[in-house]
C-alpha positions as CSV (number, residue, x, y, z in Angstrom):
1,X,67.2,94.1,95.3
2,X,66.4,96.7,98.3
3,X,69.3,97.4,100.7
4,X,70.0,99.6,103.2
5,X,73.4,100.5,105.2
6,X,73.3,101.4,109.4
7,X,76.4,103.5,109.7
8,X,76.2,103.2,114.0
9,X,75.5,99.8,115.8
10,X,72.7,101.3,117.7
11,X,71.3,102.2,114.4
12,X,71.5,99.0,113.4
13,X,70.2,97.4,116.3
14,X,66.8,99.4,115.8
15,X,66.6,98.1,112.0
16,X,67.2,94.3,113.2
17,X,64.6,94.5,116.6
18,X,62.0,95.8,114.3
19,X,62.6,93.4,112.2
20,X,62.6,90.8,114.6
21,X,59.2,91.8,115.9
22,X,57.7,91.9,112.9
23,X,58.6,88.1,111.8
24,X,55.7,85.7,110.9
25,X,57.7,82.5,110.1
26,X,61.3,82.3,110.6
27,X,64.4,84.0,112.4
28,X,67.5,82.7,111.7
29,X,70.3,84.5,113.5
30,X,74.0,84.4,113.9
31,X,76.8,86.4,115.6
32,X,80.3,86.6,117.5
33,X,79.2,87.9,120.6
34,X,75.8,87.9,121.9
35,X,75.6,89.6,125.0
36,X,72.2,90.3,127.0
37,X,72.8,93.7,128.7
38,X,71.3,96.2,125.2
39,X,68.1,97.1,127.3
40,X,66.8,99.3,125.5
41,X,67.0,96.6,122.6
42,X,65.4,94.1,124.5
43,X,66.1,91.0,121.7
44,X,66.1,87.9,123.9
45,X,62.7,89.5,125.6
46,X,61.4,89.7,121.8
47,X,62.5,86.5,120.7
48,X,61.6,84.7,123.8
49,X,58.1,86.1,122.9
50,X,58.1,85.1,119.0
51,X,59.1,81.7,119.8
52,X,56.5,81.0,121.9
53,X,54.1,82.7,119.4
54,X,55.3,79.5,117.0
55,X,57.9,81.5,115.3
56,X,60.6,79.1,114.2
57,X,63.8,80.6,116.0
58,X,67.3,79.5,115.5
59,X,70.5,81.2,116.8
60,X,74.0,80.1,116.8
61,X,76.6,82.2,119.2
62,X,80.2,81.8,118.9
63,X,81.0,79.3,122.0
64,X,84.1,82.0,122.9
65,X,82.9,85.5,121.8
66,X,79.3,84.9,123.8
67,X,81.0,82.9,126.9
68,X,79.2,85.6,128.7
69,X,75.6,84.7,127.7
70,X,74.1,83.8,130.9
71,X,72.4,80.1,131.4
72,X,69.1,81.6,132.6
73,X,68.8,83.4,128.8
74,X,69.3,80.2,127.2
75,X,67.5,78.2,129.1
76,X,63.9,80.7,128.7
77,X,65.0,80.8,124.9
78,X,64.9,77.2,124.9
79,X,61.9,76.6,127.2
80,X,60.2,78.7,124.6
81,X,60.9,76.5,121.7
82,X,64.1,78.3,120.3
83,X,66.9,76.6,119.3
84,X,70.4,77.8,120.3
85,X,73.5,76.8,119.5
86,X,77.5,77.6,120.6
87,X,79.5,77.0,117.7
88,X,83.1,75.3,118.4
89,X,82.1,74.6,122.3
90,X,84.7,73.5,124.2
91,X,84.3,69.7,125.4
92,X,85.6,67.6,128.4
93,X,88.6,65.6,127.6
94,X,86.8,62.4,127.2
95,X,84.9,63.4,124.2
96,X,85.4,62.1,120.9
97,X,84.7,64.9,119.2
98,X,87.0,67.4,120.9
99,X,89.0,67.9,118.4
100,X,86.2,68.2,115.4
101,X,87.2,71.5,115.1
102,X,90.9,73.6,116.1
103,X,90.1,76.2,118.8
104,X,91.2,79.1,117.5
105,X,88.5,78.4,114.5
106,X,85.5,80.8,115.2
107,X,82.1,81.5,113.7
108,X,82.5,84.8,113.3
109,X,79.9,85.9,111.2
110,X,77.2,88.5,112.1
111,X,73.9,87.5,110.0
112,X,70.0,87.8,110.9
113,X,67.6,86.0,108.1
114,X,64.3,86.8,109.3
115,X,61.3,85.1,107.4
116,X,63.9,84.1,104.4
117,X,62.9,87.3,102.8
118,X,65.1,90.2,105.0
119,X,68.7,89.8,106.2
120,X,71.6,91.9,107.6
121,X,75.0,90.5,107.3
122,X,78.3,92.9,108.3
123,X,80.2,93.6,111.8
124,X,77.8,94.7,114.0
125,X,77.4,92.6,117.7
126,X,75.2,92.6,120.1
127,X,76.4,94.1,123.4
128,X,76.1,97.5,125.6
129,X,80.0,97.9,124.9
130,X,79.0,98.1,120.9
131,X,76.3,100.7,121.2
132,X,78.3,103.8,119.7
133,X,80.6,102.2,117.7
134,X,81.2,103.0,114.1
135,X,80.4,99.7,112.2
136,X,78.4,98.8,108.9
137,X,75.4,96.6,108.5
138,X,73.7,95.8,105.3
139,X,70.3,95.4,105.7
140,X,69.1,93.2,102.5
141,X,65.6,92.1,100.4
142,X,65.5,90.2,97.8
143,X,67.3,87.0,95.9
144,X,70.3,87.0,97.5
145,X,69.0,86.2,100.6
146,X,68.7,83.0,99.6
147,X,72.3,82.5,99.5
148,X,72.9,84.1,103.4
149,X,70.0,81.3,104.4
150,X,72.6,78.9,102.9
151,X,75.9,80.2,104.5
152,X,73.6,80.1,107.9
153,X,73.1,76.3,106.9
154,X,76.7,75.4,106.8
155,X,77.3,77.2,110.6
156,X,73.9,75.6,112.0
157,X,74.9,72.4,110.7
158,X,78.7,72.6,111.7
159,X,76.9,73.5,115.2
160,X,74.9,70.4,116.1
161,X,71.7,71.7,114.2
162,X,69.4,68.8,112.7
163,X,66.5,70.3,111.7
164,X,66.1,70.6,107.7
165,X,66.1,74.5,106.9
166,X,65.3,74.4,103.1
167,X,66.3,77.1,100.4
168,X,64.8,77.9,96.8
169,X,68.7,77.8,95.1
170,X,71.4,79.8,95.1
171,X,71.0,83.1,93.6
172,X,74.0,85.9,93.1
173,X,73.5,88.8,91.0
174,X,76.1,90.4,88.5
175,X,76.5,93.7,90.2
176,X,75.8,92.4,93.9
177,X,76.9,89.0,95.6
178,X,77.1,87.8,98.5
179,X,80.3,85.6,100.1
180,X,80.9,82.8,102.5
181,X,84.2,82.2,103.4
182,X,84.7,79.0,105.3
183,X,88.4,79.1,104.9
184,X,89.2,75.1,106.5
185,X,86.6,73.4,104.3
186,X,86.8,75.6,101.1
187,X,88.9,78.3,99.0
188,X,90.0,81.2,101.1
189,X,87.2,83.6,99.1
190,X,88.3,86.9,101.1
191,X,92.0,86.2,99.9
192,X,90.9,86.3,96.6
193,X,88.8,89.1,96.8
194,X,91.5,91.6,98.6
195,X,94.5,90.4,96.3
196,X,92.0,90.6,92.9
197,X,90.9,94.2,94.8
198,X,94.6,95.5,95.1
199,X,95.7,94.3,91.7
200,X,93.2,95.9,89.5
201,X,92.8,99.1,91.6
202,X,93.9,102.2,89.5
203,X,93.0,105.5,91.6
204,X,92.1,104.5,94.9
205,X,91.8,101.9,98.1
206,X,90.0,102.9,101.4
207,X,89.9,100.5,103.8
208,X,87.7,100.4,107.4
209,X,88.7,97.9,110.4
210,X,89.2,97.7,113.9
211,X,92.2,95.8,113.6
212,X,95.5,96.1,111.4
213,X,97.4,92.6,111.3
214,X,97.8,92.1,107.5
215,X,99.4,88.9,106.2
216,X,102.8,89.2,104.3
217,X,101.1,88.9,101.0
218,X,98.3,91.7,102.0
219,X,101.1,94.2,102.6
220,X,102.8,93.2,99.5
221,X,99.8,93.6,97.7
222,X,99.0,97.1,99.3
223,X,102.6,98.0,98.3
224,X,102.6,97.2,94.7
225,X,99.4,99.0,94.3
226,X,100.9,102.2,96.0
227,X,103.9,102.0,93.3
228,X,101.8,102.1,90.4
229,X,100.6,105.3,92.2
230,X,97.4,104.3,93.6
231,X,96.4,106.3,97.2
232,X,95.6,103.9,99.9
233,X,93.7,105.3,102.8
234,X,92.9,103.3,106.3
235,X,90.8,103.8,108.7
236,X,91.5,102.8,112.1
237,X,90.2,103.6,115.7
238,X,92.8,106.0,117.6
239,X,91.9,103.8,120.6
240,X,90.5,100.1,119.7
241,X,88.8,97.8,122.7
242,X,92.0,95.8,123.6
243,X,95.0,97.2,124.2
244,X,97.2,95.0,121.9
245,X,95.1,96.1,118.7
246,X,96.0,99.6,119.7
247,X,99.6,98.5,120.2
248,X,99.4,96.8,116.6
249,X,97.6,99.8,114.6
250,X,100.2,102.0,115.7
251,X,102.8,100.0,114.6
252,X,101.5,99.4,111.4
253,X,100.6,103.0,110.7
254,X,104.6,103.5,111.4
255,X,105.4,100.5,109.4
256,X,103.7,101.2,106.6
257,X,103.3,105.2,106.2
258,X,106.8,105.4,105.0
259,X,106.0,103.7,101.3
260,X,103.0,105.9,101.2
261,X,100.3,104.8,102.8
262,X,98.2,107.1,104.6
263,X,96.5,106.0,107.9
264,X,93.8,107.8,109.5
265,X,92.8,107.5,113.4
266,X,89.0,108.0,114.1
267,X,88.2,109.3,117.6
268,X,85.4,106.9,117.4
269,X,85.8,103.7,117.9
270,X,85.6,102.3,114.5
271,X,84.6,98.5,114.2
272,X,83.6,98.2,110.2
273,X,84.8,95.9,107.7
274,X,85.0,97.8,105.0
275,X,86.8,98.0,101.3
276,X,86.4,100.5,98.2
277,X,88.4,100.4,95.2
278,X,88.2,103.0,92.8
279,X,84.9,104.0,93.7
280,X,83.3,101.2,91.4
281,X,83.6,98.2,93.9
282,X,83.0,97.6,97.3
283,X,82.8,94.8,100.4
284,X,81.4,95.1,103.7
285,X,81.4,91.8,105.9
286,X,82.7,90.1,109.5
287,X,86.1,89.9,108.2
288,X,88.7,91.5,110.1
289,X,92.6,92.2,108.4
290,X,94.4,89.9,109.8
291,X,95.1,86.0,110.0
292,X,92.0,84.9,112.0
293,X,89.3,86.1,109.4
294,X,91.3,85.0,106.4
295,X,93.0,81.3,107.4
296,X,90.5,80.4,110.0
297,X,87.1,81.7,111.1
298,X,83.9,81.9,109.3
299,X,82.5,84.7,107.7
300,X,80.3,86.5,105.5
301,X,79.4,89.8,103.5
302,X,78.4,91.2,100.1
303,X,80.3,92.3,97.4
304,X,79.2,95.0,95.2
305,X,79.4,97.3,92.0
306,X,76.1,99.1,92.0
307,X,76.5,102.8,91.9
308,X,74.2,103.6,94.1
309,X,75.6,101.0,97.0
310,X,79.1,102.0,96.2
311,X,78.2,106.2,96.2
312,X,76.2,105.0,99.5
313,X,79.4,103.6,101.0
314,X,82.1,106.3,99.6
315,X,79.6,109.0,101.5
316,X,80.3,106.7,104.5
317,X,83.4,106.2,104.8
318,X,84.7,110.0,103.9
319,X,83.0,111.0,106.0
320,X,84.5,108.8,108.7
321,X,87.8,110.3,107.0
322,X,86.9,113.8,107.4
323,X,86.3,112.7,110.8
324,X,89.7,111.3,111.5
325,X,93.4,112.6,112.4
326,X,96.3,111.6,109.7
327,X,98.9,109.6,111.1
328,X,101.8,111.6,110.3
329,X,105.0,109.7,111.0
330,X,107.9,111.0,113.2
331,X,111.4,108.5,112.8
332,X,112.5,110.8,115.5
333,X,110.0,109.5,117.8
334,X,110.9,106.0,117.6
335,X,112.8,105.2,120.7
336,X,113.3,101.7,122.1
337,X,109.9,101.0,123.3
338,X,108.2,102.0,119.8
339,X,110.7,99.4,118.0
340,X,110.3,97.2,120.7
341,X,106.3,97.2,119.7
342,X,107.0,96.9,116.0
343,X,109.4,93.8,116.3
344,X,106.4,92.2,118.4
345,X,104.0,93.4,116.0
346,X,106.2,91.8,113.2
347,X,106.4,88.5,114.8
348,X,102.6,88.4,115.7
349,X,101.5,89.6,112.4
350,X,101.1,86.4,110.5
351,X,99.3,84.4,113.4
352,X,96.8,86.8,114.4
C-alpha cells in the first residue's frame, strides 16, 4: 500500500485536483462542506469537464455544511452528466420521508475515490476559508480502497443514489485499516477505538482537533490513563472558526490541566483529526471530539501501526507542538465570567 499525508489543506487540495484531472473512469467524492469560491483549485470547472468527457462522477455534499453551494454549480454539474447528491436534505412538511433521518445526523465524512484505485479520506473541506488551515489528508493506493468505495456506498445510497457502484470485497490489512462509523445503524467504531486507544496507552497520547467537547467517558478515559502516568498532549487552535469552540477549548484546557493534562494552542488554525498513542498506533479521520462525530454523524478514516505512517505522523504533529503555546493554568484568573464559561461548557459538553 502507497500513502501519502498533506499536512496544509491547500496542499491537499493540489494532491486531490491532480488527481481529479487525471481520472479515466470514475470519481467518487464526498465531503462536509463544498464550497465553490478555491479559484485557484478550480474543481467544479474540472469535474464539469470530466463528466462531460464520460467520466462517471458522483458527489454527495452534506445538505447543511454545503447550504452554500450555489444552484447554478449544480445544475452545470448535472447538465454535464454528474450526479450530486445533499445528504439529510431538509423536506417540506408534507413529505413522508421527513423524518428518515434526525437533523442533527450529518455526513460528515471527507473522501475522494477516484478510478477505485486512489483515495484521500481525513478533515480536509473544500472552501477559501480552509486554505491555510492545519488539517491531515491521507492520500491512499492500493486494497483498502476498496473498502472507502464501500463506506461511499452506504452515504450515496442513504442519499437517494440508485445507480449500482460495484466493489471487488472488502479488504483491511493487519497493520493498516480503514473505518466507517455510521454510529445510528451500526456499533459506534470511533468509541471503541479512543477507549481501546486510552486503555492500552503506556508512554504517550497526542491528540489533534479543532474542537474539544469530550463525552463523560472520554475524559474519564483520558484521566485514568494520566494516573497510570501516561503524558497526554492536545492540540488545539488558539483561535478556532466559531466563537463557541473557542469558548469550549478554553474551558476544557482549564478543566482538564489541573489532573495533568497538557494542552497546547497552535497560532494556526488547526482543523486535524488526529490520534497517536505510544508512537506505535495512530488514526487520522473526519471525526471531531465531541458528541456529534461519535453518537451521530458519519465518518471515516484509517487506523494504523506501520512505522513508517506512524514516524510520518509523530514528525507532524511535533512539529505542530513545537509550534504551539502551553496552556499554563492560572486559578487566580478565574473570575465569574471564566466559571460562568465552564458551567456552560459543562452542560453543553455531552450534546455537542
Amino acid at each position: 500500500m502507497e500513502y501519502r499525508f498533506h499536512s496544509v489543506s491547500s496542499v491537499a487540495w493540489d494532491a486531490m485536483l491532480a488527481a481529479i484531472k487525471s481520472a479515466k473512469n470514475s470519481i467518487y467524492w464526498e465531503s462536509y462542506i463544498f464550497d465553490n469560491d478555491t479559484e485557484e483549485h478550480n474543481f467544479f470547472a474540472v469535474l464539469e469537464e470530466k463528466a462531460k468527457q464520460g467520466v462517471r462522477v458522483k458527489m454527495i455534499a452534506d445538505s447543511l455544511g454545503s447550504f452554500q453551494l450555489g444552484r447554478s454549480v449544480v445544475g452545470r454539474l448535472q447538465a454535464a452528466g454528474a450526479e450530486v447528491l445533499f445528504y439529510n436534505r431538509l423536506l417540506p412538511w408534507w413529505n413522508p420521508q421527513r423524518f428518515k433521518f434526525r437533523w442533527f445526523h450529518r455526513n460528515h465524512k471527507k473522501l475522494l475515490i477516484v478510478d477505485e484505485q486512489r483515495a484521500f479520506v481525513g478533515g480536509v473541506n473544500v472552501g477559501r476559508r480552509f486554505k491555510n488551515w492545519l488539517d491531515l489528508q491521507v492520500e491512499l493506493r492500493g486494497m483498502i480502497v476498496r473498502y472507502l468505495i464501500r463506506s461511499f456506498i452506504v452515504s450515496y445510497e442513504l442519499s437517494g443514489g440508485r445507480d449500482k457502484i460495484k466493489y471487488r470485497g472488502i479488504f483491511q490489512g493487519r497493520k493498516v485499516k480503514a473505518f466507517h462509523h455510521s454510529p445510528l445503524t451500526e456499533r459506534s467504531v470511533l468509541r471503541k477505538y479512543y477507549r481501546r486507544s486510552c486503555s492500552m496507552a503506556q508512554k504517550n497520547i497526542i491528540i489533534a482537533t479543532p474542537y474539544f467537547f469530550p463525552q463523560p467517558w472520554l475524559v474519564d478515559n483520558l484521566r485514568k490513563a494520566r494516573r497510570r502516568g501516561v503524558k497526554i498532549e492536545i492540540i488545539l487552535p488558539r483561535k478556532a472558526d466559531h466563537w463557541i469552540s473557542t469558548m469550549a477549548n478554553y474551558a476544557a484546557a482549564s478543566l482538564l490541566a489541573r489532573p495533568g493534562i497538557d494542552f497546547y494552542f497552535s497560532r494556526a488554525m488547526v482543523h486535524a483529526k488526529a490520534l497517536l498513542v505510544d508512537g506505535r498506533e495512530g488514526i487520522i479521520g473526519s471525526q471531531n471530539i465531541d458528541a456529534l462525530s461519535f453518537d451521530y454523524n458519519l465518518e471515516a478514516g484509517i487506523v494504523f501501526q506501520r512505522k513508517d505512517m506512524v514516524r510520518s505522523l509523530k514528525k507532524i504533529l511535533e512539529g505542530w507542538l513545537a509550534d504551539s503555546d502551553k496552556f499554563v493554568f492560572d486559578p487566580r484568573r478565574q473570575n465569574w465570567w471564566q466559571r460562568l464559561k465552564t458551567a456552560v461548557y459543562l452542560a453543553l459538553r455531552p450534546h455537542l
